[in-house]
NUTORVEX-751921 format. One record per atom (N, C-alpha, C): residue in one letter; x, z, y. Coordinates in pm, whole numbers, padded with zeros to 5 digits, always signed. Layout:
BEGIN
AXZY;...
***
This chain:
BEGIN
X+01119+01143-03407;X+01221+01076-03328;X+01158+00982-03226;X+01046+00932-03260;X+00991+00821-03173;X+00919+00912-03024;X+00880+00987-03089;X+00808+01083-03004;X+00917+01133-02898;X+00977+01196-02932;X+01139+01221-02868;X+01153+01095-02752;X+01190+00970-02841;X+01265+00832-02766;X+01153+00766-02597;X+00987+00817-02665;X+00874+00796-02578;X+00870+00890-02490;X+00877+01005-02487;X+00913+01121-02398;X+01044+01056-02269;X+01155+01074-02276;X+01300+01011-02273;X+01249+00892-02198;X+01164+00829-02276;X+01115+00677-02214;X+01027+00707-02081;X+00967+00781-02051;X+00829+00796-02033;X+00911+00859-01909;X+00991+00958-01903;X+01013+01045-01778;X+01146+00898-01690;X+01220+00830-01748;X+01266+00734-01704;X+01204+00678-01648;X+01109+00570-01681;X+01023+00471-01632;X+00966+00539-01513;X+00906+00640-01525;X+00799+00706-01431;X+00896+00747-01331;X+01038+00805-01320;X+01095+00830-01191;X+01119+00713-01115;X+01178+00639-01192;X+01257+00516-01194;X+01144+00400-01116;X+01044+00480-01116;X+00936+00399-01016;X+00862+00481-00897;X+00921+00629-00925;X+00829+00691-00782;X+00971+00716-00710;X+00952+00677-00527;X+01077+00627-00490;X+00977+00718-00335;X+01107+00792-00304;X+01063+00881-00134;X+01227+00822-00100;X+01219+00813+00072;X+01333+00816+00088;X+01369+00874+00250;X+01451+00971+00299;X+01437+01053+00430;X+01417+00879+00550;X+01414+00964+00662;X+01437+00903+00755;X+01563+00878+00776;X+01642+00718+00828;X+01717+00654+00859;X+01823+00763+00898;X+01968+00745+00968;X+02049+00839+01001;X+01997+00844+01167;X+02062+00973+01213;X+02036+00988+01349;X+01855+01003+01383;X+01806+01015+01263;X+01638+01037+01293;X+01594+00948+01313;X+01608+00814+01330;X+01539+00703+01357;X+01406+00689+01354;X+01334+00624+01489;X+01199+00648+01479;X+01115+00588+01387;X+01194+00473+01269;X+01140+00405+01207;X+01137+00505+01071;X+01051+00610+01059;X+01063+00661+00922;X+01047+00635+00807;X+01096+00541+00708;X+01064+00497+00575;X+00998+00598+00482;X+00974+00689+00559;X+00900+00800+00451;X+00748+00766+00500;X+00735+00796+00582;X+00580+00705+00652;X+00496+00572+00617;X+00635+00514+00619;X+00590+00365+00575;X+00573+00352+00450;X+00589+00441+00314;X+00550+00428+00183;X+00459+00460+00190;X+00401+00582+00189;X+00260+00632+00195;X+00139+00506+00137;X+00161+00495+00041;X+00026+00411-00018;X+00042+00406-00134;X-00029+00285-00178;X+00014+00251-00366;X+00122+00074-00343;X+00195+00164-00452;X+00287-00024-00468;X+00273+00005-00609;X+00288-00177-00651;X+00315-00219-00772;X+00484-00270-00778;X+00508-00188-00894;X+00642-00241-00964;X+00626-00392-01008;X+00726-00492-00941;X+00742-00637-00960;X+00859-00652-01065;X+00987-00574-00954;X+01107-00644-01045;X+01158-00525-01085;X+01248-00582-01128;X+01386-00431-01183;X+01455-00480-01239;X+01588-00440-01169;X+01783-00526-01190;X+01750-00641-01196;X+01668-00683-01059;X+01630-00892-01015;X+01587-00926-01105;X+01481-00885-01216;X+01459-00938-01319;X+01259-00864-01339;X+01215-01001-01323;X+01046-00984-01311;X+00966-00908-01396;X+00906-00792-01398;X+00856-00734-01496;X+00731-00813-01550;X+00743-00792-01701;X+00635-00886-01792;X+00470-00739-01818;X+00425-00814-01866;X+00264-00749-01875;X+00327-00623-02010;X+00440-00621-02052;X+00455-00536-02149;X+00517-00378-02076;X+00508-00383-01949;X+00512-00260-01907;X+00502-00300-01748;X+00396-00201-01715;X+00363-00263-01582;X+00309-00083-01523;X+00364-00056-01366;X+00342+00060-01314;X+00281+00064-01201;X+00210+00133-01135;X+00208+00167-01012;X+00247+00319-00932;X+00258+00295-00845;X+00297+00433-00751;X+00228+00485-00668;X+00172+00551-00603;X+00081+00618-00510;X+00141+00740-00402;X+00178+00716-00333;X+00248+00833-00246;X+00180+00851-00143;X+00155+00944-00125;X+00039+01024+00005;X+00128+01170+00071;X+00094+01217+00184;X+00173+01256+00209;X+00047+01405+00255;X+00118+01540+00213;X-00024+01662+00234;X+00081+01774+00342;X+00052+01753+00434;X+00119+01846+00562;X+00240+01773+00569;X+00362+01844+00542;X+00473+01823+00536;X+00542+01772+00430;X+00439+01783+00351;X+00518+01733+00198;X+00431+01621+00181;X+00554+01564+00051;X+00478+01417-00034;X+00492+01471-00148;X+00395+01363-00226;X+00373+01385-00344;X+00348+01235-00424;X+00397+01215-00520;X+00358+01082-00607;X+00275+01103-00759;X+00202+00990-00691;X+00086+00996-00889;X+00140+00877-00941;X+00160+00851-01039;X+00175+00764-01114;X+00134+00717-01247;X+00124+00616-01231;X+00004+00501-01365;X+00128+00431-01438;X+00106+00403-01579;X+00204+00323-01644;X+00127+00253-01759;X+00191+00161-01799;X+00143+00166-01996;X+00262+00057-02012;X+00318+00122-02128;X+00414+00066-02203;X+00421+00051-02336;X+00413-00084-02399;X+00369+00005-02576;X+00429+00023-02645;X+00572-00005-02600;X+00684-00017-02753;X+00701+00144-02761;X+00643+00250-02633;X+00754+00395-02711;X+00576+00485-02670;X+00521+00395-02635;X+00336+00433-02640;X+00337+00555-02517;X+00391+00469-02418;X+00387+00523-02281;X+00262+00519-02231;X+00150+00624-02177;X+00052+00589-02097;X+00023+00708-01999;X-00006+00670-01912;X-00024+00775-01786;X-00088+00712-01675;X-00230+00827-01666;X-00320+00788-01497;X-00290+00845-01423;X-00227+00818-01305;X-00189+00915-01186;X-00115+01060-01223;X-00015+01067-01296;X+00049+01112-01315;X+00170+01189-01233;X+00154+01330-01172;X+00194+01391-01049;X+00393+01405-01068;X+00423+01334-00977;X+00574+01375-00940;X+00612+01515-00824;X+00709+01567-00832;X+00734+01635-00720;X+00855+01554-00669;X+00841+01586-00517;X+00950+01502-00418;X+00971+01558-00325;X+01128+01631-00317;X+01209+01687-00244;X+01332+01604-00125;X+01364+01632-00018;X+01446+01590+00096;X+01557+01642+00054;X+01692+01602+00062;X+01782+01624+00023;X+01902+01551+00078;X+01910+01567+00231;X+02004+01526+00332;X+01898+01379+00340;X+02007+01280+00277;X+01992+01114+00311;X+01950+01118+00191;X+01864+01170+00122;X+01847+01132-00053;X+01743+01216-00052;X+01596+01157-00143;X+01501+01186-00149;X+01507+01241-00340;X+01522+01334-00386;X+01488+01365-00487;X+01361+01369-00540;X+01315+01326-00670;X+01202+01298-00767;X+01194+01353-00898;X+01102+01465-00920;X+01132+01525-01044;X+01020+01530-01137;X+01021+01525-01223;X+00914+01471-01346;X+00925+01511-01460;X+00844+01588-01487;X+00853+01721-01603;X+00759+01622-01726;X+00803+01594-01813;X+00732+01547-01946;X+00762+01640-02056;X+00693+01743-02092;X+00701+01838-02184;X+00842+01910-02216;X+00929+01915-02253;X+01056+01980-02261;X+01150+01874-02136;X+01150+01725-02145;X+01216+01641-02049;X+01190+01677-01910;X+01313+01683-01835;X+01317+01691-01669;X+01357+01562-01642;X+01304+01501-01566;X+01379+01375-01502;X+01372+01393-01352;X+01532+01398-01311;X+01545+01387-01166;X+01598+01230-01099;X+01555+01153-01008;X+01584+01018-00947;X+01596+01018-00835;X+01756+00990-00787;X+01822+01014-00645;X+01766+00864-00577;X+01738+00900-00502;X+01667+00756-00411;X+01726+00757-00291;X+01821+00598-00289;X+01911+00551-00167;X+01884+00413-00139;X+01916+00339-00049;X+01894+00244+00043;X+01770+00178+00025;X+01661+00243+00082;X+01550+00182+00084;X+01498+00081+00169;X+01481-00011+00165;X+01433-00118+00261;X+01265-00158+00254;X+01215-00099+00368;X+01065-00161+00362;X+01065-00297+00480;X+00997-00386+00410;X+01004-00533+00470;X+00857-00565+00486;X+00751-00523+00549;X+00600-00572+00548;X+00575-00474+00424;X+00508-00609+00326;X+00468-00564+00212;X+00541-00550+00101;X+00698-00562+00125;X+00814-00549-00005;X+00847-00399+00025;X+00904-00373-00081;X+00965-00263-00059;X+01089-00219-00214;X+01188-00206-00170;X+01347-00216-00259;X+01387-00070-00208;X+01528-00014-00309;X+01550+00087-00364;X+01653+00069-00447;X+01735+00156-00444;X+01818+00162-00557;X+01777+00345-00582;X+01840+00338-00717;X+01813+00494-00779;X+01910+00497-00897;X+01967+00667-00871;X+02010+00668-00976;X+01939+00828-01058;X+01958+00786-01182;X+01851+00877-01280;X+01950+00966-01352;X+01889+01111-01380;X+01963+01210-01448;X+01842+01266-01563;X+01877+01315-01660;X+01791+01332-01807;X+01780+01462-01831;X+01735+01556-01844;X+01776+01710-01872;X+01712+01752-02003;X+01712+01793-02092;X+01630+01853-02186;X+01686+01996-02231;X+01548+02096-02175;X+01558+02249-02136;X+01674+02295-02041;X+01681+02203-01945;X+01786+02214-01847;X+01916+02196-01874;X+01957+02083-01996;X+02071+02106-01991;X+02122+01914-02007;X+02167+01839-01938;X+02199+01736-01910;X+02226+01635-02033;X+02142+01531-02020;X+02205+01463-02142;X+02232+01350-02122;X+02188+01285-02008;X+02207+01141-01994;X+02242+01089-01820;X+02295+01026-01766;X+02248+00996-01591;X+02302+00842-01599;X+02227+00777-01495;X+02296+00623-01509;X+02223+00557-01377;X+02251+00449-01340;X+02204+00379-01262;X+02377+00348-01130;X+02315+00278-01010;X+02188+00306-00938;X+02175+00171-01041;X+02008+00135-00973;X+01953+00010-01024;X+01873-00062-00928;X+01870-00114-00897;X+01779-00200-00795;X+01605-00222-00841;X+01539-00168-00765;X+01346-00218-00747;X+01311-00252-00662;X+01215-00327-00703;X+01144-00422-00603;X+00982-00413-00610;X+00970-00348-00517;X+00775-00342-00528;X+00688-00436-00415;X+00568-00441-00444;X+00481-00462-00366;X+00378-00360-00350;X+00316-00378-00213;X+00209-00305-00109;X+00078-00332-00185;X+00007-00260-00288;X-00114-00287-00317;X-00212-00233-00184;X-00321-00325-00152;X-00397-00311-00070;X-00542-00296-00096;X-00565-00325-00232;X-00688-00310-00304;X-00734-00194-00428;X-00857-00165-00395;X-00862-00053-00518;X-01040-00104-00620;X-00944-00174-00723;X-01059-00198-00804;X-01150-00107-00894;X-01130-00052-00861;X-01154+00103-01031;X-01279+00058-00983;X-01328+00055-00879;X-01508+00101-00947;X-01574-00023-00924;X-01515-00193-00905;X-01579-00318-00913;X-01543-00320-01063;X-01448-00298-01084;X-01402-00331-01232;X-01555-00238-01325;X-01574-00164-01286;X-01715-00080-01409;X-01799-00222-01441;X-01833-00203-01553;X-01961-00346-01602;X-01940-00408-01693;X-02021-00500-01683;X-01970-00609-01820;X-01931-00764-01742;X-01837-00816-01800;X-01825-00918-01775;X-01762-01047-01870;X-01798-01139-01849;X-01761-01260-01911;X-01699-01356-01850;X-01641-01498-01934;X-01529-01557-01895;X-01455-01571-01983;X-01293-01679-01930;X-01226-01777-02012;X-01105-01736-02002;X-01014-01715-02066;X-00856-01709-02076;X-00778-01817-02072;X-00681-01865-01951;X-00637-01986-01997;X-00445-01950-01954;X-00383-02038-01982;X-00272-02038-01979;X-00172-02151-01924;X-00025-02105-01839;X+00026-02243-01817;X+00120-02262-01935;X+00091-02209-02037;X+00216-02225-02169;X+00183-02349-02192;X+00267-02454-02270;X+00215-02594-02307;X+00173-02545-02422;X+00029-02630-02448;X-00025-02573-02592;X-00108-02478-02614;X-00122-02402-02484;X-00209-02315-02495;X-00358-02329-02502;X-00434-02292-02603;X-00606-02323-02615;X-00697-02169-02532;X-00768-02238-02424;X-00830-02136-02325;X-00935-02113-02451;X-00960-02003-02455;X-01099-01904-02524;X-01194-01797-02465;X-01284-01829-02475;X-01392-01711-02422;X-01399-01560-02441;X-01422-01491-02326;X-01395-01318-02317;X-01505-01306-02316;X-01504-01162-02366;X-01608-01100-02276;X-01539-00909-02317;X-01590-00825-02166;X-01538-00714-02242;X-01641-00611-02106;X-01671-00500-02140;X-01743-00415-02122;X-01658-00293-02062;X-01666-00231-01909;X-01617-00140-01863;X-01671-00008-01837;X-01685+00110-01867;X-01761+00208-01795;X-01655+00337-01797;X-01746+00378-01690;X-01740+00506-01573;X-01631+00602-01662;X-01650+00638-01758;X-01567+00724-01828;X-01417+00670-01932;X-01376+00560-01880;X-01295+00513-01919;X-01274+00457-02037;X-01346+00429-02111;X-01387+00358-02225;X-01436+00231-02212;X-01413+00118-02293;X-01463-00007-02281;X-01504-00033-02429;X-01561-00153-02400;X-01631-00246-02509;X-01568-00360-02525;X-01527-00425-02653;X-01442-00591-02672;X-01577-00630-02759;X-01612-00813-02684;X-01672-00867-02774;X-01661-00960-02824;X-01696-01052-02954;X-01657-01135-02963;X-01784-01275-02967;X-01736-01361-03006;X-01872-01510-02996;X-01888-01549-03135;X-02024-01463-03186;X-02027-01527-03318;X-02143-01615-03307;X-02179-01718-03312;X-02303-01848-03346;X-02399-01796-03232;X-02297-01861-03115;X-02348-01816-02982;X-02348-01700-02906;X-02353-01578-02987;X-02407-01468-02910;X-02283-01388-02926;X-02255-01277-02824;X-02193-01171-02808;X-02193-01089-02876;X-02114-01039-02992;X-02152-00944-03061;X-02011-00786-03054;X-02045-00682-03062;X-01940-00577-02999;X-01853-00583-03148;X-01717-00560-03087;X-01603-00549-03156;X-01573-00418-03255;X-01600-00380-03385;X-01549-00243-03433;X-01410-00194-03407;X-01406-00100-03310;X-01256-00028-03254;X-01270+00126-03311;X-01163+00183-03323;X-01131+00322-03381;X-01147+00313-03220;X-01102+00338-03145;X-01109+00396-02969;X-01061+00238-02899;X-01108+00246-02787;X-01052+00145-02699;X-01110+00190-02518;X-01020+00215-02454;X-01018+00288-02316;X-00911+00203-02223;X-00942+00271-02118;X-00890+00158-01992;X-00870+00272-01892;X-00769+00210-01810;X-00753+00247-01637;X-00730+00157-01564;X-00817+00157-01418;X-00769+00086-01308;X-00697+00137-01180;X-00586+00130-01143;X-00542+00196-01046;X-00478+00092-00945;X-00583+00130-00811;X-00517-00045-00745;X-00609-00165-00799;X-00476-00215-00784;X-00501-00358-00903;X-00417-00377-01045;X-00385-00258-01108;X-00309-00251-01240;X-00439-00265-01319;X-00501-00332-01420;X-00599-00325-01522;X-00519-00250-01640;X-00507-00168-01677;X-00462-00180-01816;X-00542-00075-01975;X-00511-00190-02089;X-00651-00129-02199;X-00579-00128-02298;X-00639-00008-02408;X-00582-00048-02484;X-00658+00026-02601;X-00597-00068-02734;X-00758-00032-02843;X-00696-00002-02993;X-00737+00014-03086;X-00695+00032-03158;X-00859-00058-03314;X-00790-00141-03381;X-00914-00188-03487;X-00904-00112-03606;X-00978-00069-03656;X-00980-00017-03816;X-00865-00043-03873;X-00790+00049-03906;X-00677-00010-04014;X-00550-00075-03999;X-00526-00091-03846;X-00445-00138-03745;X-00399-00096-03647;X-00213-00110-03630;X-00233-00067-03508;X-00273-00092-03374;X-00235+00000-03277;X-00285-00031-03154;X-00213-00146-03088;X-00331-00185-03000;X-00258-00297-02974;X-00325-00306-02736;X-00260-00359-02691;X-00263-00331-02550;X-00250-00482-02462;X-00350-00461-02326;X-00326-00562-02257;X-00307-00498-02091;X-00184-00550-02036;X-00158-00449-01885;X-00164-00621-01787;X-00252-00601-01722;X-00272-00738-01591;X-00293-00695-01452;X-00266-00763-01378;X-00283-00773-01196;X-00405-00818-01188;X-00471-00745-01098;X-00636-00828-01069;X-00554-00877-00945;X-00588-01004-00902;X-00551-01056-00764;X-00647-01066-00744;X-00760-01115-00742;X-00885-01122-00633;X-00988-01114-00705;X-01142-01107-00643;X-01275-01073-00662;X-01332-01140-00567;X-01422-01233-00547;X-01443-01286-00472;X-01620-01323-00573;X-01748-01347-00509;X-01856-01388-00541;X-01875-01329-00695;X-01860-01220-00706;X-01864-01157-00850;X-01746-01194-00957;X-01688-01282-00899;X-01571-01324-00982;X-01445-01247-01004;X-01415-01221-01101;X-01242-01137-01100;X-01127-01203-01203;X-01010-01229-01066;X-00917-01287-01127;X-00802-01199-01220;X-00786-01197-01310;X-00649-01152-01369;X-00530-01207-01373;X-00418-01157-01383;X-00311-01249-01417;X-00193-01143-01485;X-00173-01214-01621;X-00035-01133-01682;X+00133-01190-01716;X+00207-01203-01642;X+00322-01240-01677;X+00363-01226-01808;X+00450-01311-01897;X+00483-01300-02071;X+00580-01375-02090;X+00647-01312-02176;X+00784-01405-02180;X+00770-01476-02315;X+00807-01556-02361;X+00768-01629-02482;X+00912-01714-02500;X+00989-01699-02588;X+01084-01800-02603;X+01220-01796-02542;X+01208-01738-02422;X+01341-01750-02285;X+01240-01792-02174;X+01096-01775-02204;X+01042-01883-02091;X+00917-01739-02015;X+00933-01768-01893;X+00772-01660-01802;X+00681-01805-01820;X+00564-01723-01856;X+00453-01761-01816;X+00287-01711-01804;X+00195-01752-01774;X+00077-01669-01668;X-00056-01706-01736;X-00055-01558-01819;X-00222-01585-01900;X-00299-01510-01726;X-00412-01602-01778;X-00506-01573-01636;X-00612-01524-01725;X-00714-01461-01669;X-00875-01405-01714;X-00938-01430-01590;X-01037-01548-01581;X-01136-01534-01513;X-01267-01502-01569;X-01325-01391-01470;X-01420-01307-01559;X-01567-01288-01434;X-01691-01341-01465;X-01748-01338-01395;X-01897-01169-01427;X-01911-01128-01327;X-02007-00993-01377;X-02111-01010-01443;X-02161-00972-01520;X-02316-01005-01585;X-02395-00930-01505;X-02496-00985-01484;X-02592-00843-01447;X-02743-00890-01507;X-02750-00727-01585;X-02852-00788-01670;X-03011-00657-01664;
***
């Protein structure tokens, strides 16, 4: 059943974030299909800020005449994960159709009033469910709100690096990182025993960077898995900033990772 509910989950989320939309009426020279063409990060959804417990990006490129969307996710409550993950995207008068095949699930997402503003970009959509073509669910529209990623960390992010976790929660005690990235998508967690760095025992622990989405996730002996999804905002002098939105209580607030490169 869970498997089922993560599927269901998985083709939702993922339409519900890859967004085409035709050109204006009368052809307008301002084509909003043009102006997506990149990667955005999912911010909000129904005016309401997305937390580090599910965080997406989008990628739309455009090959002759057609577009196409990849899409990145991680979500852990229904153990959503996907790297660039291919949509198909069809024209359909004033409505850009989005279809997204997750094993028996079809998910189709009608995409209307799109507004690109600079680096914002909003949407409403409404979503239809199919399983073996035969309809089970549709709902929306819903309102999104993205931003223009302009950076692509995947390959500063490879290495090791160290650094402090701190927080604006009241009460919060900053603690020392350290965590290990490489080429094949696998990482290293360590911890500080009587000074020194010592590596973490994980059944698996792997990562993707797409953009600036970080997201990892590991699993310890005997436990389940457990996941961290953050925004790199900047890199600057070997330095890399993180930041994860969290809701705690009724309240947002912003674990940071500053993490400086080792090089050894």
């Amino acid at each position: 059943m869970k498997k089922f509910l993560s599927l269901v989950l998985a083709a939702t989320i993922i339409c519900g974030s890859m967004l085409f939309t035709s050109c204006s009426k009368k052809n307008d020279d301002n084509k909003v299909t043009d102006k997506i063409v990149g990667k955005w990060l999912n911010v909000e959804s129904a005016g309401l800020p997305l937390t580090s417990d599910i965080l997406s990006v989008s990628t739309f490129v455009k090959e002759g005449s057609d577009y196409k969307c990849y899409y990145s996710i991680s979500e852990a409550d229904f153990d959503v994960w996907f790297y660039k993950k291919q949509a198909d995207v069809t024209v359909d008068g004033n409505t850009i159709k989005v279809t997204l095949k997750v094993e028996e699930i079809t998910t189709v997402e009608e995409m209307t009033d799109i507004t690109v503003n600079g680096d914002d970009l909003y949407y409403k959509g409404k979503t239809t469910l199919y399983i073996d073509g035969a309809e089970i669910a549709s709902y929306g529209p819903c309102l999104e709100h993205y931003v223009k990623v302009n950076d692509d960390y995947s390959q500063i992010a490879i290495g090791r690096w160290e650094g402090t976790i701190t927080s604006d929660e009241p009460g919060f005690m900053p603690y020392p990182i350290c965590e290990e990235y490489f080429a094949d998508g696998t990482n290293i967690e360590y911890q500080l025993v009587d000074g020194q760095w010592v590596e973490v025992e994980t059944e698996y622990a792997e990562y993707f960077v797409d953009g600036n989405l970080l997201c990892t996730r590991w699993q310890y002996p005997g436990c389940e898995e457990e996941r961290e999804n953050g925004v790199i905002v900047s890199y600057v002098d070997d330095t890399l900033i993180i930041k994860e939105v969290v809701l705690h209580q009724g309240n947002l607030y912003t674990i940071t990772s500053t993490l400086t490169k080792v090089f050894e």
